[in-house]
Backbone as a printed PyTorch tensor [residue, N CA C, xyz], in Angstrom:
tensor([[[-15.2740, 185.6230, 163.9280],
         [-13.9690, 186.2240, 163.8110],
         [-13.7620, 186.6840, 162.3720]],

        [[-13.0920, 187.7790, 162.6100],
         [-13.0950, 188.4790, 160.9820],
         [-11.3690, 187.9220, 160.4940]],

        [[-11.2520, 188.0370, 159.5260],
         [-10.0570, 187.8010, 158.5460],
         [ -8.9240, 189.2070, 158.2940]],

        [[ -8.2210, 189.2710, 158.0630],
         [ -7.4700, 190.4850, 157.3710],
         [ -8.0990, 191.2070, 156.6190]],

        [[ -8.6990, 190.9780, 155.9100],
         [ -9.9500, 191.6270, 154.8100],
         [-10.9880, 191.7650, 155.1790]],

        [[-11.6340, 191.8170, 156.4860],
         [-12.6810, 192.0090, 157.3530],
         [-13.6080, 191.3150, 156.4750]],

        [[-13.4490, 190.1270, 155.9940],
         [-14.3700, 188.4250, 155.8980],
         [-14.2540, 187.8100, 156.8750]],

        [[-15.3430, 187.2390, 156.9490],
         [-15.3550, 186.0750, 158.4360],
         [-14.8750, 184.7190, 157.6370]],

        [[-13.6180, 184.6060, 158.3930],
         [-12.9240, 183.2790, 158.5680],
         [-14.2240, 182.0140, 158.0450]],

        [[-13.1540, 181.5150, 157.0490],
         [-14.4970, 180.2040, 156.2510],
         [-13.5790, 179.1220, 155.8640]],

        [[-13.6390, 178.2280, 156.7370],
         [-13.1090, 176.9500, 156.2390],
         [-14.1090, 176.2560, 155.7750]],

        [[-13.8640, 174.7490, 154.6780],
         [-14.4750, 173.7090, 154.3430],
         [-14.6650, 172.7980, 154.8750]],

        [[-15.3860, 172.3070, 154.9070],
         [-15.8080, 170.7120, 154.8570],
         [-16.1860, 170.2430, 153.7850]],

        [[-15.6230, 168.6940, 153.4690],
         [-16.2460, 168.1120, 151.9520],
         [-16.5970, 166.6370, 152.5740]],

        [[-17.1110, 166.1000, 151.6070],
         [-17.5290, 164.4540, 151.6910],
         [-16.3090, 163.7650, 151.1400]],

        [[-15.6250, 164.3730, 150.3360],
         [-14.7600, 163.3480, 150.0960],
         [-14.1140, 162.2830, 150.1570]],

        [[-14.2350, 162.4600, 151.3420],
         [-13.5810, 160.3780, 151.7710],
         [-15.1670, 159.0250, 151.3990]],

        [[-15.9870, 159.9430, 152.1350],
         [-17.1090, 159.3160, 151.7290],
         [-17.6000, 159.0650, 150.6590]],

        [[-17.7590, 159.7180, 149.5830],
         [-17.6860, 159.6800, 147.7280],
         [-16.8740, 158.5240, 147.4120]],

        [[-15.0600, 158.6930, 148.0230],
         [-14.4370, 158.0110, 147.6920],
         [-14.6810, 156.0850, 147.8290]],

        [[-15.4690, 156.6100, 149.1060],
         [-15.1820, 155.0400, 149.7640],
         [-16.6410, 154.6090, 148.9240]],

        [[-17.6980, 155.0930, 148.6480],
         [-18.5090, 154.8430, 147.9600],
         [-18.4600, 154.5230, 146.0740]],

        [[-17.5800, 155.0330, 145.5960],
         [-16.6040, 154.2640, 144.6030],
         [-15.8850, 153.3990, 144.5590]],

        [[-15.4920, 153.1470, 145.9610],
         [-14.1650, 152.0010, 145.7750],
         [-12.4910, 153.1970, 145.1110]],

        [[-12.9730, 153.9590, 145.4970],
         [-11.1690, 154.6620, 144.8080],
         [-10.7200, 155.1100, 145.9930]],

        [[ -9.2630, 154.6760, 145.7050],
         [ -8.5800, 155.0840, 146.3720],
         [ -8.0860, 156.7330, 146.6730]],

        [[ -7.5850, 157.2370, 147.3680],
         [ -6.9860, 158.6770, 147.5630],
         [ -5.8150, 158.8750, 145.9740]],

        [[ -5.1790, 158.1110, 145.6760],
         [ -4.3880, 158.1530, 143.9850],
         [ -5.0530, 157.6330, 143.0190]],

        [[ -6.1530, 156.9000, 143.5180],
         [ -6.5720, 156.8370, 142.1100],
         [ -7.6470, 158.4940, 141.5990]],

        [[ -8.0510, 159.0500, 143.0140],
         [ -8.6700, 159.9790, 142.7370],
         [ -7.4610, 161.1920, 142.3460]],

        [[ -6.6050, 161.2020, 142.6390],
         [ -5.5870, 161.8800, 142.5910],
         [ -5.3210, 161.6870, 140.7830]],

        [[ -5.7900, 161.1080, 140.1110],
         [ -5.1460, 160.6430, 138.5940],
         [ -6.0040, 161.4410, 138.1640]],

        [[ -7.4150, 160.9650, 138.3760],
         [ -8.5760, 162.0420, 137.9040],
         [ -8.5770, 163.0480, 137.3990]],

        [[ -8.3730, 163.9210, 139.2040],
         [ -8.2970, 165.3830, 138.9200],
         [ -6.8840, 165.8600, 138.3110]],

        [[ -5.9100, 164.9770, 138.1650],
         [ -4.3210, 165.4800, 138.6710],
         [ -3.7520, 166.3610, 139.0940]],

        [[ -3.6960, 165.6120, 140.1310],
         [ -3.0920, 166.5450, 141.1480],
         [ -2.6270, 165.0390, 142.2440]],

        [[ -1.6130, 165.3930, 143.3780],
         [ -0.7790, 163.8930, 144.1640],
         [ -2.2090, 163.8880, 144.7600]],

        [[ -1.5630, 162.7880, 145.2340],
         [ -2.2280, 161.9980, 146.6100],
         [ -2.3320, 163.0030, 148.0440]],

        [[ -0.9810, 162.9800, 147.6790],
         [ -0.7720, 164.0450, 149.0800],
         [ -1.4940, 165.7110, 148.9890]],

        [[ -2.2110, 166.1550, 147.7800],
         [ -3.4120, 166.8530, 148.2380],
         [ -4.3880, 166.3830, 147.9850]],

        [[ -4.8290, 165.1230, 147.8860],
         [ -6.2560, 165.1440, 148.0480],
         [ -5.9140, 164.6890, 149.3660]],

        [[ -4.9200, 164.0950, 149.8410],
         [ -5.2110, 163.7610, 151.7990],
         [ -5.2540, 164.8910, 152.0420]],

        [[ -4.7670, 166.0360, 152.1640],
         [ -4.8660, 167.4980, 152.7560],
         [ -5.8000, 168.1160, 152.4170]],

        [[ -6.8780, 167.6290, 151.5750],
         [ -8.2360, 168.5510, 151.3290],
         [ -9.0580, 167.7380, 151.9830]],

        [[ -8.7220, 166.5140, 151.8210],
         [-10.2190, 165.2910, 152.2600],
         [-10.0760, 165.4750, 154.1050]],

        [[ -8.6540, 166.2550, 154.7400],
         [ -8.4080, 165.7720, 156.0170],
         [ -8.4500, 167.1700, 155.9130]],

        [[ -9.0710, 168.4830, 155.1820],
         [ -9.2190, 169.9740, 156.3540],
         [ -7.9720, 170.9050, 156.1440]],

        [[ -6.8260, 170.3510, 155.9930],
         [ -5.6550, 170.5940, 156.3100],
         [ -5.8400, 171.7670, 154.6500]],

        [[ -6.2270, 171.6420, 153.8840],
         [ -5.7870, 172.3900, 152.6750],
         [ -7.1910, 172.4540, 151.9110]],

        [[ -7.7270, 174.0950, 151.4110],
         [ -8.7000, 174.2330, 150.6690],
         [ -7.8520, 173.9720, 149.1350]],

        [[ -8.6730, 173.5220, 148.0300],
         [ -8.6260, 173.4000, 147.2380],
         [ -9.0450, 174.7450, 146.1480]],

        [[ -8.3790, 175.0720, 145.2140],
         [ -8.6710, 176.0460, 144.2750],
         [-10.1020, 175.7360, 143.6780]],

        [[-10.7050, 176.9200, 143.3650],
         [-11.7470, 176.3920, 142.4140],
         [-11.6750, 175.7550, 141.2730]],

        [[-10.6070, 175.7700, 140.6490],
         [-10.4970, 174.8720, 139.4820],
         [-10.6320, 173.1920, 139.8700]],

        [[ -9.9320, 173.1190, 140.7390],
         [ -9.8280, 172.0780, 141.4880],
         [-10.6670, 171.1720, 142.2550]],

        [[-11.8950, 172.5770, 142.8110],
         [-13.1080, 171.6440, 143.6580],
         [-13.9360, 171.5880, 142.4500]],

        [[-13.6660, 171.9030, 141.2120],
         [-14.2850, 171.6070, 139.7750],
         [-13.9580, 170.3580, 139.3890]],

        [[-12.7070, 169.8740, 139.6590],
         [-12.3520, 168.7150, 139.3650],
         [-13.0240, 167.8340, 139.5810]],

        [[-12.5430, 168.0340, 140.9230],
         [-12.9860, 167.1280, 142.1880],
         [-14.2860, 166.4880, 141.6460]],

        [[-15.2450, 167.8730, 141.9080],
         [-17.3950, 167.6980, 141.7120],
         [-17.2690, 166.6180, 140.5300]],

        [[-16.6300, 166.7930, 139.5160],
         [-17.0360, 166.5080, 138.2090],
         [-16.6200, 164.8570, 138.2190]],

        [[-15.5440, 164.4560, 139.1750],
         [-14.7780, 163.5620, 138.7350],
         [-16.0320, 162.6050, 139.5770]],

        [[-16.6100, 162.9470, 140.6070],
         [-17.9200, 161.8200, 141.0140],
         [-19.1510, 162.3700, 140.8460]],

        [[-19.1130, 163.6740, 139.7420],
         [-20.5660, 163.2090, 138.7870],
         [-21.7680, 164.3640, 139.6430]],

        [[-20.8060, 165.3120, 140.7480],
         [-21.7460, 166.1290, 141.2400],
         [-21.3340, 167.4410, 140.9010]],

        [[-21.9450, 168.3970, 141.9100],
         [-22.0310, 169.8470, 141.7940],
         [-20.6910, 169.7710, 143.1480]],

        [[-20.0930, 171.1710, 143.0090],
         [-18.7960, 171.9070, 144.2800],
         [-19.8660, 171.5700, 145.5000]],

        [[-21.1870, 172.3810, 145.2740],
         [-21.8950, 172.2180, 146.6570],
         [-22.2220, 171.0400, 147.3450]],

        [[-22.4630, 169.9310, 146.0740],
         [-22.5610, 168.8990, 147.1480],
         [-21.1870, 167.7980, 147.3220]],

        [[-20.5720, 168.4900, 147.0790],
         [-18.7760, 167.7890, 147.8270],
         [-18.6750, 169.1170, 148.7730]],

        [[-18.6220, 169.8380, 148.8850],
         [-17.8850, 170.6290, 149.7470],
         [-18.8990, 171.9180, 150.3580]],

        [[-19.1300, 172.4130, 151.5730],
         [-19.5300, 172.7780, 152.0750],
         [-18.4120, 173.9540, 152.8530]],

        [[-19.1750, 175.0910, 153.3500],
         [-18.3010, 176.0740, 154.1250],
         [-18.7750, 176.1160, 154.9560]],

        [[-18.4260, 175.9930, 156.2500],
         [-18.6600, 176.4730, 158.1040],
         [-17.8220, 177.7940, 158.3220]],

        [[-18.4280, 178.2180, 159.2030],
         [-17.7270, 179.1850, 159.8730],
         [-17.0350, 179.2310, 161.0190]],

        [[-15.8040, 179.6780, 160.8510],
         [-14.3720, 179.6130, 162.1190],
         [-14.3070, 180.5390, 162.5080]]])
């Protein structure tokens, strides 16, 4: 399916909960990190909300990887 801009529709998937739970941090403590609430990293880690690139910069950096290996794109 194409987009308004005749791009094919691309949502994410990330590891994020999994990273997390493999640290021991919580959803706010990761939230302090990058800063930014709680209530978007639940909406990125749960699908519901892509994250800016500045942001999946955060994210990578704050457990020590690359965007690609937190977050991944499928096609919708």
């Amino acid at each position: 399916m194409k987009g308004h801009d005749g791009q094919a529709n691309i949502a994410m998937k990330n590891r994020i909960h999994v990273l997390r739970a493999e640290k021991e941090w919580s959803q706010a403590e990761l939230a302090v990190r990058v800063r930014v609430s709680r209530n978007s990293i639940n909406a990125i880690e749960n699908g519901r909300f892509d994250p800016s690139l500045p942001l999946a910069f955060r994210i990578a950096d704050a457990f020590g990887l690359s965007v690609e290996e937190v977050f991944d794109k499928m096609d919708v």
